[in-house]
C-alpha positions as a Markdown table, in Angstrom:
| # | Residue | x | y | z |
|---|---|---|---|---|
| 1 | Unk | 0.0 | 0.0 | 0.0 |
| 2 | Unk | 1.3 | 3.4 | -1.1 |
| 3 | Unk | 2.2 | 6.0 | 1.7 |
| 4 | Unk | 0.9 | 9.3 | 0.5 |
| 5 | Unk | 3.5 | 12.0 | 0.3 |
| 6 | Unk | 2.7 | 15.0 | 2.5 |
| 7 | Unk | 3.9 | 18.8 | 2.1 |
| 8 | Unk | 3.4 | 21.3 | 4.7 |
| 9 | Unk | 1.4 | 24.4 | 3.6 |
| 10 | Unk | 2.0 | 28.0 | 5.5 |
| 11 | Unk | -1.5 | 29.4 | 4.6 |
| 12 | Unk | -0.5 | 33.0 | 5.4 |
| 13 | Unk | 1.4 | 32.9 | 1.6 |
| 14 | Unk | 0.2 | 29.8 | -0.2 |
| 15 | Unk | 3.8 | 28.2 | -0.1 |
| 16 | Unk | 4.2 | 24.7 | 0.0 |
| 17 | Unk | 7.1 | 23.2 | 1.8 |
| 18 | Unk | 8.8 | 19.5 | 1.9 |
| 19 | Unk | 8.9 | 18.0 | 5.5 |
| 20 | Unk | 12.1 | 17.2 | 6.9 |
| 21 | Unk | 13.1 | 13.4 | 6.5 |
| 22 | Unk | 13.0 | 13.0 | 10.0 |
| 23 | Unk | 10.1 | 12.1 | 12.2 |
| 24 | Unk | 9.1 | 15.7 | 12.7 |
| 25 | Unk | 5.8 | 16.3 | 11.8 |
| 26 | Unk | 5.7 | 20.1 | 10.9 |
| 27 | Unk | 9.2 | 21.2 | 10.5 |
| 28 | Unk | 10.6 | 21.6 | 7.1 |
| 29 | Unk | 13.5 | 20.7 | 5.4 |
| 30 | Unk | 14.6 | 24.4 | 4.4 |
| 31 | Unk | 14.0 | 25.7 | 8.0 |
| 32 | Unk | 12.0 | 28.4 | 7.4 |
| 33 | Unk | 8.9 | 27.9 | 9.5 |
| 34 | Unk | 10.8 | 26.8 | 12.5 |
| 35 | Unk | 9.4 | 29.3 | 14.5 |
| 36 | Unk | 5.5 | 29.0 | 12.9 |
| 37 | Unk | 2.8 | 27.0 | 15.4 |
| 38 | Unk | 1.2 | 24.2 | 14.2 |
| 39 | Unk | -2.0 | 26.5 | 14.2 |
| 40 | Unk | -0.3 | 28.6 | 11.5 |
| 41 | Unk | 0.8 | 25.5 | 8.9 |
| 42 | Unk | -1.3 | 23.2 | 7.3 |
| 43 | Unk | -0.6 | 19.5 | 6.6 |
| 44 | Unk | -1.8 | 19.0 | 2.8 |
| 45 | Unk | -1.3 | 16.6 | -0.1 |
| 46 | Unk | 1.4 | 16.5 | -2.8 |
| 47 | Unk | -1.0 | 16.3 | -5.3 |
| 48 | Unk | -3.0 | 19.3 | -3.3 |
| 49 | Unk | -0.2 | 21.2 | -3.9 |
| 50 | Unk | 0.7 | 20.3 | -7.8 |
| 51 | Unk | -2.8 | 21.0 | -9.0 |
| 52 | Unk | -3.6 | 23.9 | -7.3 |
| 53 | Unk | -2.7 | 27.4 | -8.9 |
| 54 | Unk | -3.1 | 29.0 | -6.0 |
| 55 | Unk | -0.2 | 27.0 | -3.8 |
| 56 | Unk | 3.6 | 28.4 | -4.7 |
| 57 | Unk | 5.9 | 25.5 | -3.8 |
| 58 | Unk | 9.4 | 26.5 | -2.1 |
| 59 | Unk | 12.3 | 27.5 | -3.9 |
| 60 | Unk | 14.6 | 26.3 | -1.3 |
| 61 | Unk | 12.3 | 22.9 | -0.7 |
| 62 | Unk | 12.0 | 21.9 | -4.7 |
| 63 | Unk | 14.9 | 21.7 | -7.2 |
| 64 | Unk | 13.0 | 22.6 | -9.8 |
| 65 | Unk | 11.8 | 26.1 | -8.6 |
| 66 | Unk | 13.4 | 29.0 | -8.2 |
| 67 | Unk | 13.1 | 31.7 | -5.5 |
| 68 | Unk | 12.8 | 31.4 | -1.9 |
């Protein structure tokens, strides 16, 4: 059975981050919502976050975008 794959949404400016590969739930791998509460982050899908126009994934998170 697949595992889905989980990204970690910061609904204050649509951006999607990757979790770290550790067992920490909300932190993510770049760091920069370290200091955010879990009230202020959102667990969401990976396909959530590719098929929505309105989600800007993490430049720092994703290889293949740019920015932070």
């Amino acid at each position: 059975m697949a595992t889905a794959v989980t990204r970690i949404l910061n609904p204050q400016t649509n951006t999607a981050h990757k979790p770290c590969d550790d067992e920490s739930v909300r932190t993510t791998a770049c760091g920069s919502l370290v200091t955010a509460t879990h009230d202020r982050t959102r667990i969401v899908s990976d396909e959530t976050v590719r098929t929505s126009a309105a989600i800007e994934r993490c430049g720092s998170c994703f290889d293949d975008v740019s920015g932070y």
